[in-house]
Backbone and ligand atoms as CSV (ligand in chain L), in Angstrom:
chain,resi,resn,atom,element,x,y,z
A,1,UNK,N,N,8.157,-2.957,22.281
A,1,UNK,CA,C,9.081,-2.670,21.217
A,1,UNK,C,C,8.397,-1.864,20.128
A,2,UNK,N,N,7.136,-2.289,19.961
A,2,UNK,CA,C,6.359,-1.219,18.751
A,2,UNK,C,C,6.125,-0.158,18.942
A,3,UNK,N,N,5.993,0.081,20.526
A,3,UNK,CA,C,6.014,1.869,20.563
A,3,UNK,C,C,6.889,2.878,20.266
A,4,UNK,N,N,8.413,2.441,19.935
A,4,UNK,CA,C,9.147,3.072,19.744
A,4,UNK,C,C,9.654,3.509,18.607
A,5,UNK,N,N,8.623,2.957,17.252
A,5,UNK,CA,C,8.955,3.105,16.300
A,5,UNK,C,C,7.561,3.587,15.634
A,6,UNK,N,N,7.961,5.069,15.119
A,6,UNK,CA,C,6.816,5.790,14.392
A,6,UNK,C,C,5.949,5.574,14.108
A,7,UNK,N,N,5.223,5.937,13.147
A,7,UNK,CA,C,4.052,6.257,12.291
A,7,UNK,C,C,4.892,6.214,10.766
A,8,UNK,N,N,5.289,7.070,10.553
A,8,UNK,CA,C,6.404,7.597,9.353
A,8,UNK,C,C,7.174,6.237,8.651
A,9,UNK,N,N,7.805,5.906,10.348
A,9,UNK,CA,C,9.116,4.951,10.337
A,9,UNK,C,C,8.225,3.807,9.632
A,10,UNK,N,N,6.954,3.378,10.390
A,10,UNK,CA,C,6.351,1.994,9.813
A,10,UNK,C,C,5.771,2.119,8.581
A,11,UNK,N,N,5.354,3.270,8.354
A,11,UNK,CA,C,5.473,3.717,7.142
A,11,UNK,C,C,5.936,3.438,5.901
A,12,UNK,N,N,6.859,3.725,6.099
A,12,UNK,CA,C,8.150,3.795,4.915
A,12,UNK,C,C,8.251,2.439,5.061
A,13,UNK,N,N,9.049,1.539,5.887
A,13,UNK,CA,C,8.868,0.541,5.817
A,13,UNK,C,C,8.066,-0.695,5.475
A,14,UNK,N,N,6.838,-0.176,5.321
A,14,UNK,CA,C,5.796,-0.567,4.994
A,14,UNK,C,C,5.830,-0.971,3.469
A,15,UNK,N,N,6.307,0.736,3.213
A,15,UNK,CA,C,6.038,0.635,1.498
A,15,UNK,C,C,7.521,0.644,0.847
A,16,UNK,N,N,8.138,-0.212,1.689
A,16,UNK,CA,C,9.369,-1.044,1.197
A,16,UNK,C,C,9.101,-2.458,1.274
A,17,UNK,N,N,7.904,-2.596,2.047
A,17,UNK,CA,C,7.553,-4.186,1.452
A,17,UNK,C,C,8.127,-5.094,2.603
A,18,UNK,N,N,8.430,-4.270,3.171
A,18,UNK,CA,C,9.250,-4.987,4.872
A,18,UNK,C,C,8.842,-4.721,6.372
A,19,UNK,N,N,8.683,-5.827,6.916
A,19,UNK,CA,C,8.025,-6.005,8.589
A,19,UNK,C,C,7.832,-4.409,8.584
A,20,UNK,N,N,6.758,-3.865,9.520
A,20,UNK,CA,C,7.120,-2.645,9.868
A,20,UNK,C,C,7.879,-2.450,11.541
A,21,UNK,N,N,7.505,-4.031,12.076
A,21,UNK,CA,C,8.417,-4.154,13.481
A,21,UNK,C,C,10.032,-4.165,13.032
A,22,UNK,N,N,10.161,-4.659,12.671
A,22,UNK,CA,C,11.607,-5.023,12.278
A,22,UNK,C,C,12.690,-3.974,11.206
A,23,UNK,N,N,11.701,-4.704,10.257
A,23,UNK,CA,C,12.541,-3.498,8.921
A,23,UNK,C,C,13.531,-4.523,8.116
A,24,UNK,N,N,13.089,-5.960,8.527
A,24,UNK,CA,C,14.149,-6.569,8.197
A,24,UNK,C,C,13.191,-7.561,7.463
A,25,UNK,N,N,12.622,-8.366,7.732
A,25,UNK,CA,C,11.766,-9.560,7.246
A,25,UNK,C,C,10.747,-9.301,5.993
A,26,UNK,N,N,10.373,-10.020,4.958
A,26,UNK,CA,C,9.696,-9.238,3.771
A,26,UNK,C,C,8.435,-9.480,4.585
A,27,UNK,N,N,7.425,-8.480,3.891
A,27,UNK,CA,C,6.279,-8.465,4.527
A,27,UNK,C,C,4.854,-9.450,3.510
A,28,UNK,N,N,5.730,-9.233,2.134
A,28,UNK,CA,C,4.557,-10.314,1.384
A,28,UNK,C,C,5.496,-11.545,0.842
A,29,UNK,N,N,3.814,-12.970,0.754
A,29,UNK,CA,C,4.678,-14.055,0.042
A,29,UNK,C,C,4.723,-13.831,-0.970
A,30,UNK,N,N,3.673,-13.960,-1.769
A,30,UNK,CA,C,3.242,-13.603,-2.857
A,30,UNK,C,C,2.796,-11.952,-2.842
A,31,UNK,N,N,1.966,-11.217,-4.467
A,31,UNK,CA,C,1.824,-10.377,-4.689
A,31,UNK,C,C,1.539,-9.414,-3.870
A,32,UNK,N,N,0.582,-9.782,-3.810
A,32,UNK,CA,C,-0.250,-8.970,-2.479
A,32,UNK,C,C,-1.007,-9.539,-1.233
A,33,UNK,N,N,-0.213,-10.988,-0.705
A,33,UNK,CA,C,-0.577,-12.059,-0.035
A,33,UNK,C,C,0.645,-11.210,1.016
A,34,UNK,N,N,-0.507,-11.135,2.192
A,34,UNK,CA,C,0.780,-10.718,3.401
A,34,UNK,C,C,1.092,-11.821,3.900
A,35,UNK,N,N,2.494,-12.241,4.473
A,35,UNK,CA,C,2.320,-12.866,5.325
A,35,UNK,C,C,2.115,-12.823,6.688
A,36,UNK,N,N,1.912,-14.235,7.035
A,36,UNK,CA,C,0.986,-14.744,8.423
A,36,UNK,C,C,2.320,-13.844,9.924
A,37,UNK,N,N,3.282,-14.167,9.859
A,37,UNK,CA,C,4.246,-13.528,10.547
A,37,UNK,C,C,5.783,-13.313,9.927
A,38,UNK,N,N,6.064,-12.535,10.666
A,38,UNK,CA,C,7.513,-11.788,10.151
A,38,UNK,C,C,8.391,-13.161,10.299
A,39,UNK,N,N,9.237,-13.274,9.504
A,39,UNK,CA,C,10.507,-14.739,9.465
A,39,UNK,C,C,11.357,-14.324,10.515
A,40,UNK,N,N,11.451,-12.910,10.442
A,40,UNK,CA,C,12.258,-12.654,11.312
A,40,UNK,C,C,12.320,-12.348,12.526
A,41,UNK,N,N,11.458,-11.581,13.231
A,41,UNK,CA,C,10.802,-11.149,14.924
A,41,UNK,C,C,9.620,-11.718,15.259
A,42,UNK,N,N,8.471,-12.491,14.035
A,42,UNK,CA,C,8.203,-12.812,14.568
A,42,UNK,C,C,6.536,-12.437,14.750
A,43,UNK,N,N,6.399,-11.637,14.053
A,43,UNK,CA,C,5.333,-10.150,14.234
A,43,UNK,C,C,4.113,-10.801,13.677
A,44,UNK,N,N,2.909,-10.544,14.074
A,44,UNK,CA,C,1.701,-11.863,13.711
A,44,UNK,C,C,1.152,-10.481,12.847
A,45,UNK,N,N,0.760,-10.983,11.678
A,45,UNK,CA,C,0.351,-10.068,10.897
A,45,UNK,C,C,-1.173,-10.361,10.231
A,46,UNK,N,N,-1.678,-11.658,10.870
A,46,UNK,CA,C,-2.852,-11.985,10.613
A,46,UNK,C,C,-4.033,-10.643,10.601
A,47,UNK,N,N,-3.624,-10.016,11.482
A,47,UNK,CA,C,-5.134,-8.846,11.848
A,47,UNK,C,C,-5.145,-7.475,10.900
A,48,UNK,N,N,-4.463,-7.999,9.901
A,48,UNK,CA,C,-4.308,-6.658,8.755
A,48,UNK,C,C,-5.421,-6.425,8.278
A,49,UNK,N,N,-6.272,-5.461,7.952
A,49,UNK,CA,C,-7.811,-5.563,7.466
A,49,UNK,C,C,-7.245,-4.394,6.423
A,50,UNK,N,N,-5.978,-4.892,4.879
A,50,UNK,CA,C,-6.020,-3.286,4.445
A,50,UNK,C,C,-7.410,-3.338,3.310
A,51,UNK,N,N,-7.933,-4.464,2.857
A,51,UNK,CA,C,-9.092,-4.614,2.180
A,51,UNK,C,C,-9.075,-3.557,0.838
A,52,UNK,N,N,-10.047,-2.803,0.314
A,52,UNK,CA,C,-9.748,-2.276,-0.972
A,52,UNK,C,C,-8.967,-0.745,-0.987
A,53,UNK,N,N,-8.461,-0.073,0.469
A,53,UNK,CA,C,-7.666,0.911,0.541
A,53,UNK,C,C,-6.761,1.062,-0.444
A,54,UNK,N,N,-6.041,0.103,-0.409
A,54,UNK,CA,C,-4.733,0.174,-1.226
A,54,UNK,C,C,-4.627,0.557,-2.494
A,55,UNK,N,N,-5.974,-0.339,-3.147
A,55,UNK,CA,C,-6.400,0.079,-4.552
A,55,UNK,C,C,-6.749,1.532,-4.870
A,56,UNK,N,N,-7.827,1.675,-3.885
A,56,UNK,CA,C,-8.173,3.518,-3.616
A,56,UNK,C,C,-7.158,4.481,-3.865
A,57,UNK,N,N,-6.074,4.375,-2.760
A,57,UNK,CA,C,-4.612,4.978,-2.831
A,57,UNK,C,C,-4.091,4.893,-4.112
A,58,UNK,N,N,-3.973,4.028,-4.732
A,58,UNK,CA,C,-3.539,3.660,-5.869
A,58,UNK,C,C,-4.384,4.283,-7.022
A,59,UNK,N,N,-5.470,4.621,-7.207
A,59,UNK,CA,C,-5.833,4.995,-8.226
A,59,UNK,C,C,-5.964,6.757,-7.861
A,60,UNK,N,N,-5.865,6.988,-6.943
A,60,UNK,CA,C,-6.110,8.442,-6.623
A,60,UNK,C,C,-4.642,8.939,-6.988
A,61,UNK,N,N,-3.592,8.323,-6.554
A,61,UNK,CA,C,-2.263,8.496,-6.757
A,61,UNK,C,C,-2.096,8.795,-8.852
A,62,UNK,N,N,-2.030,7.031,-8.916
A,62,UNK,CA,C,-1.821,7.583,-10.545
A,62,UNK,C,C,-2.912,8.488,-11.076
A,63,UNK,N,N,-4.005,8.611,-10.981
A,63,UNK,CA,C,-4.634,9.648,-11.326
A,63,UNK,C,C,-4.731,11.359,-11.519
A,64,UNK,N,N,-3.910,11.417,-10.406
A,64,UNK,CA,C,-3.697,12.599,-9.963
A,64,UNK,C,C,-1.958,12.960,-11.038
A,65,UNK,N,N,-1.514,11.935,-11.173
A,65,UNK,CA,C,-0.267,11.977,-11.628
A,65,UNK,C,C,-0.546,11.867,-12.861
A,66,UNK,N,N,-1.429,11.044,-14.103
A,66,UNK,CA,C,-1.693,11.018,-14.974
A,66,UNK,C,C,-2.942,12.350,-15.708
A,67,UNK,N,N,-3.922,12.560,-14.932
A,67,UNK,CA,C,-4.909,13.318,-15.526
A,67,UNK,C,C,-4.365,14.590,-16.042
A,68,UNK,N,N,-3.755,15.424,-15.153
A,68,UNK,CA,C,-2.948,16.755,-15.325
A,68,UNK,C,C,-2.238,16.587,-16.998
A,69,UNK,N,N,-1.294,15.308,-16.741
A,69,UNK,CA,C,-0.387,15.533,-17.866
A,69,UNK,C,C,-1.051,15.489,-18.953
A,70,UNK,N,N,-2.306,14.749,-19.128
A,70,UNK,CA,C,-3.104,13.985,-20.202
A,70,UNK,C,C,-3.638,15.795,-20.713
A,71,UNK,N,N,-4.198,16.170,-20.265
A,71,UNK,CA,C,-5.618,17.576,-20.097
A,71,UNK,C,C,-4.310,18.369,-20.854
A,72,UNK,N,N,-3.150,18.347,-20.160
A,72,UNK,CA,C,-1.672,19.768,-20.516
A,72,UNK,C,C,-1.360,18.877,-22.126
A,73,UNK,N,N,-0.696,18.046,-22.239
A,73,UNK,CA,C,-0.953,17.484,-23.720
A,73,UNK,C,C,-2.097,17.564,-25.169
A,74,UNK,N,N,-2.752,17.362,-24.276
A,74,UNK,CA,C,-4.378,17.647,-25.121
A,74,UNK,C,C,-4.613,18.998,-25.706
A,75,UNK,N,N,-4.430,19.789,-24.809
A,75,UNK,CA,C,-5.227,21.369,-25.161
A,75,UNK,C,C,-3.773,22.096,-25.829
A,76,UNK,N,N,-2.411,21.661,-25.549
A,76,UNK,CA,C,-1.285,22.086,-25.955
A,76,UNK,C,C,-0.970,21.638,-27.436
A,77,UNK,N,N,-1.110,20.186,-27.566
A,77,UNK,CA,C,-0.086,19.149,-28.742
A,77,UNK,C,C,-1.496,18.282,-29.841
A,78,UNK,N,N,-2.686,18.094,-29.109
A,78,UNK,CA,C,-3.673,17.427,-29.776
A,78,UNK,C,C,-3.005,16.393,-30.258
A,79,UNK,N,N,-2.199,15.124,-29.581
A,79,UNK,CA,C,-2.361,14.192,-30.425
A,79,UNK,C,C,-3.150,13.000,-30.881
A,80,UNK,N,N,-2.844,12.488,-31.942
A,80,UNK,CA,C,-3.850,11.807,-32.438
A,80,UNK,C,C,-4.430,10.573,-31.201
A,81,UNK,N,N,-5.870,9.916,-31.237
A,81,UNK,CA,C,-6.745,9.403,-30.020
A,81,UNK,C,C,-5.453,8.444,-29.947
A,82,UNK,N,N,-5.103,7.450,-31.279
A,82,UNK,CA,C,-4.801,6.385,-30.828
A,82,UNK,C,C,-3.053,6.282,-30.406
A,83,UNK,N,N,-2.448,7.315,-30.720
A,83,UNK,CA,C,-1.645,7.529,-29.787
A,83,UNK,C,C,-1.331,8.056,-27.930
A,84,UNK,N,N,-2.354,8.813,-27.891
A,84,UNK,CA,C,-2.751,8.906,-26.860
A,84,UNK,C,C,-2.751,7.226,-25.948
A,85,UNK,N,N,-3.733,6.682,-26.636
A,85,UNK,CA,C,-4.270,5.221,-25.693
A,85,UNK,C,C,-2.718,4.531,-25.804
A,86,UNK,N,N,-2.259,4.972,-26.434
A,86,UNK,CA,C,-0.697,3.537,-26.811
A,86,UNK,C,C,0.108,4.345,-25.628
A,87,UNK,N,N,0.413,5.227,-25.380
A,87,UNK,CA,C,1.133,5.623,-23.975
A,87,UNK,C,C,0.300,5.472,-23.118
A,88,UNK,N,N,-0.879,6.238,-23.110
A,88,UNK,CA,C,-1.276,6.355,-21.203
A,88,UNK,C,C,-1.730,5.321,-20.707
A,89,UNK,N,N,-2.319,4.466,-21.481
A,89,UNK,CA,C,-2.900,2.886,-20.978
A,89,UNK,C,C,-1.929,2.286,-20.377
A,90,UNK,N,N,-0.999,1.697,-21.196
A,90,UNK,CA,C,0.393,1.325,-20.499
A,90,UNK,C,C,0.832,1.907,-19.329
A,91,UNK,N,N,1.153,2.908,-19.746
A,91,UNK,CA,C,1.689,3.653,-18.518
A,91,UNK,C,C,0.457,3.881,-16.884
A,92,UNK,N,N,-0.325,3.763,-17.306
A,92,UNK,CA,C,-1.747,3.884,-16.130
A,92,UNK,C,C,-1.148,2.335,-15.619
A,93,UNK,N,N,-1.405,1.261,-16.630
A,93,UNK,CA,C,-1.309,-0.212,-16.053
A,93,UNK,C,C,0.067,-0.183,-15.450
A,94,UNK,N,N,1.326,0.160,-15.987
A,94,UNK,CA,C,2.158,-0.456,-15.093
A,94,UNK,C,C,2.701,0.062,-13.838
A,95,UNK,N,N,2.050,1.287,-13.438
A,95,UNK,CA,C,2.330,2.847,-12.236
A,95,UNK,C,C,1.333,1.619,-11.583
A,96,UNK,N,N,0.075,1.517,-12.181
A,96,UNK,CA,C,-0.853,0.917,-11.057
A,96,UNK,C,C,-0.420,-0.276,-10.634
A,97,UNK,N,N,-0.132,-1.447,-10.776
A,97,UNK,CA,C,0.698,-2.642,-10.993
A,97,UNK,C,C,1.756,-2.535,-10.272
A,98,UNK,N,N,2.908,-1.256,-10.369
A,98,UNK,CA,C,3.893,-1.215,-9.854
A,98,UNK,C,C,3.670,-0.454,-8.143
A,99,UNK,N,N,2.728,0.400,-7.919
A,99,UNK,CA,C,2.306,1.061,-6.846
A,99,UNK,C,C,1.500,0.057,-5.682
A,100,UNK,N,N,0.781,-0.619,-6.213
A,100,UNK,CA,C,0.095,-1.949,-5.575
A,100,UNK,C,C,0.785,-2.475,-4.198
A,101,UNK,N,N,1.444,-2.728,-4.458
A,101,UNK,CA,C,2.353,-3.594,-3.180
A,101,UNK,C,C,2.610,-2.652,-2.404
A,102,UNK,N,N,3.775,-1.822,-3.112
A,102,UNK,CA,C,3.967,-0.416,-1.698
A,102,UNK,C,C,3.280,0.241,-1.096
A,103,UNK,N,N,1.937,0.676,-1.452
A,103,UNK,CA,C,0.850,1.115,-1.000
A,103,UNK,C,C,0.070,-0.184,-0.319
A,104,UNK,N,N,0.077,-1.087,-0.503
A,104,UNK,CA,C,-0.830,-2.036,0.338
A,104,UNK,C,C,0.469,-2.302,2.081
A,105,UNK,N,N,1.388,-2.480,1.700
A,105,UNK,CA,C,2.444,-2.746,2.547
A,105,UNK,C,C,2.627,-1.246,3.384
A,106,UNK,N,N,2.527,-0.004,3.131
A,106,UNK,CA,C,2.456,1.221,3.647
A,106,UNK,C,C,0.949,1.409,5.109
A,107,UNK,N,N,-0.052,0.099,3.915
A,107,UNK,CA,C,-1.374,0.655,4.958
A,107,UNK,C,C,-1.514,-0.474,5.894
A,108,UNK,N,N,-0.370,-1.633,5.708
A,108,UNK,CA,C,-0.393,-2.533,6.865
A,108,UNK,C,C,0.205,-2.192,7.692
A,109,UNK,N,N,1.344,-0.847,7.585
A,109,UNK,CA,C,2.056,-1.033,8.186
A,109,UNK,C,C,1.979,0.286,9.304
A,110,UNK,N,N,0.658,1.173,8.516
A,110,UNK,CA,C,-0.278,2.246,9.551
A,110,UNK,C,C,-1.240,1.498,10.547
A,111,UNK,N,N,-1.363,0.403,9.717
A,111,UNK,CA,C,-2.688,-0.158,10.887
A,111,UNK,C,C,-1.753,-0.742,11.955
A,112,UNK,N,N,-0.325,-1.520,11.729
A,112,UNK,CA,C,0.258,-1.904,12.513
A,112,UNK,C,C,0.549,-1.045,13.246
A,113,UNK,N,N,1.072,0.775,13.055
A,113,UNK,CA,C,1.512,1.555,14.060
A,113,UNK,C,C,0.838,2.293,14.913
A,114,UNK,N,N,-0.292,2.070,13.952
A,114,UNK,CA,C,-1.778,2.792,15.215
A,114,UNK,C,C,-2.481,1.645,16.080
A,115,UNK,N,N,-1.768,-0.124,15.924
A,115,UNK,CA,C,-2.742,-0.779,16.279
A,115,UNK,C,C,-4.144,-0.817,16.032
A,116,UNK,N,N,-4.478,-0.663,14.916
A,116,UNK,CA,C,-5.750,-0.976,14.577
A,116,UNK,C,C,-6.425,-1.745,14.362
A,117,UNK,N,N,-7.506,-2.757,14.667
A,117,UNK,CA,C,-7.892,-4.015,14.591
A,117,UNK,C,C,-7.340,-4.674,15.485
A,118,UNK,N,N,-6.767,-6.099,14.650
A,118,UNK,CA,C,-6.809,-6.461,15.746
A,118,UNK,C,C,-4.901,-6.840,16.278
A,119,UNK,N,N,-4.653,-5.897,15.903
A,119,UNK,CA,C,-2.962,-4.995,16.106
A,119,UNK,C,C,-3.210,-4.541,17.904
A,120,UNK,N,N,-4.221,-4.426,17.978
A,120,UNK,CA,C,-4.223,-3.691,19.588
A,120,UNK,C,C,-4.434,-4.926,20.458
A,121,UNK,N,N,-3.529,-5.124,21.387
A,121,UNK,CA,C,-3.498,-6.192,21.981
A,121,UNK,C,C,-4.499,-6.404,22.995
A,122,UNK,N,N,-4.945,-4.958,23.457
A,122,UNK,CA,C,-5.663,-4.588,24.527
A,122,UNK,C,C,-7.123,-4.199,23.771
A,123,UNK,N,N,-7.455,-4.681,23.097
A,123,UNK,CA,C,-8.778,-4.757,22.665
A,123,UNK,C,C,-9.646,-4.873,23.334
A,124,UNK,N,N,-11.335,-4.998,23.177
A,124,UNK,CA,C,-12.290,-5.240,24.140
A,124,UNK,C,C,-12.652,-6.605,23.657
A,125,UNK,N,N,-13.017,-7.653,24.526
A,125,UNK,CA,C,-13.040,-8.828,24.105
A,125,UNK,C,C,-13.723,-9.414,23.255
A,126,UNK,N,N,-15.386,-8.196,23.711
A,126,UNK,CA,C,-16.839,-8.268,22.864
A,126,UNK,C,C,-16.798,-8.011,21.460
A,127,UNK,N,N,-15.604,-7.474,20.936
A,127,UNK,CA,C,-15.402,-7.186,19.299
A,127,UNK,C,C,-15.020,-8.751,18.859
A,128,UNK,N,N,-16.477,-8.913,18.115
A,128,UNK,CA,C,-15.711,-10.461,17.331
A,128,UNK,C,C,-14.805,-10.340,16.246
A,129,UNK,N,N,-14.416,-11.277,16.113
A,129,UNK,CA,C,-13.227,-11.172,15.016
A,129,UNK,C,C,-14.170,-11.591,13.738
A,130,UNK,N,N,-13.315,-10.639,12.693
A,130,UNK,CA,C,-13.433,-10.595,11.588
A,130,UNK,C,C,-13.337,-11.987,10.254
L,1,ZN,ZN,ZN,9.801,-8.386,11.568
């Protein structure tokens, strides 16, 4: 059944926070706590290794989205430091905060479509587990 559904597809689904088998079952209990299997199909999600990726993604993302505007403000408007820190701080914390999950749920849900770890059923036996 997992072969028939993308890269893209698990994808997106992913970073909707939902099974990437299904599309139906949430994929976390808590924040950034995956769960153990899908409620709904069933899907063992124990072998997720997304570890500090997500964060990576996440700061390269708002970064890339924040630095530009910061540098075009600056050399254009000069405003004062401590206005500066009263928007972009905020705004850095809650993009990052808010990006977290979808991006962690996006890279479970690549490792799930490439089978990576221990997603591949057909593994070699000699790889100990993690
Ligand atoms: Zn599912």
């Amino acid at each position: 059944m997992s072969d028939a559904i993308s890269l893209s597809h698990a994808l997106a689904r992913g970073f909707a926070m939902k099974c990437p088998n299904c599309g139906r079952g949430h994929l976390f209990g808590r924040f950034l706590k995956v769960v153990d299997h899908c409620e709904v199909c069933g899907e063992d999600y124990t072998p997720q290794r997304a570890d500090d990726f997500p964060a990576y993604l996440v700061i390269v993302i708002v970064g890339h989205l924040t630095v530009p505007v910061i540098l075009w403000i600056e050399t254009d408007y000069s405003p004062p430091v401590w206005l500066q820190l009263a928007v972009y701080l905020p705004f850095v914390l809650f993009a990052s905060l808010a990006l977290l999950q979808p991006v962690k749920g996006a890279v479970v849900g690549m490792q799930w479509a490439l089978r990576m770890h221990g997603f591949d059923e057909n593994a070699p036996a000699d790889i100990p587990p993690v």
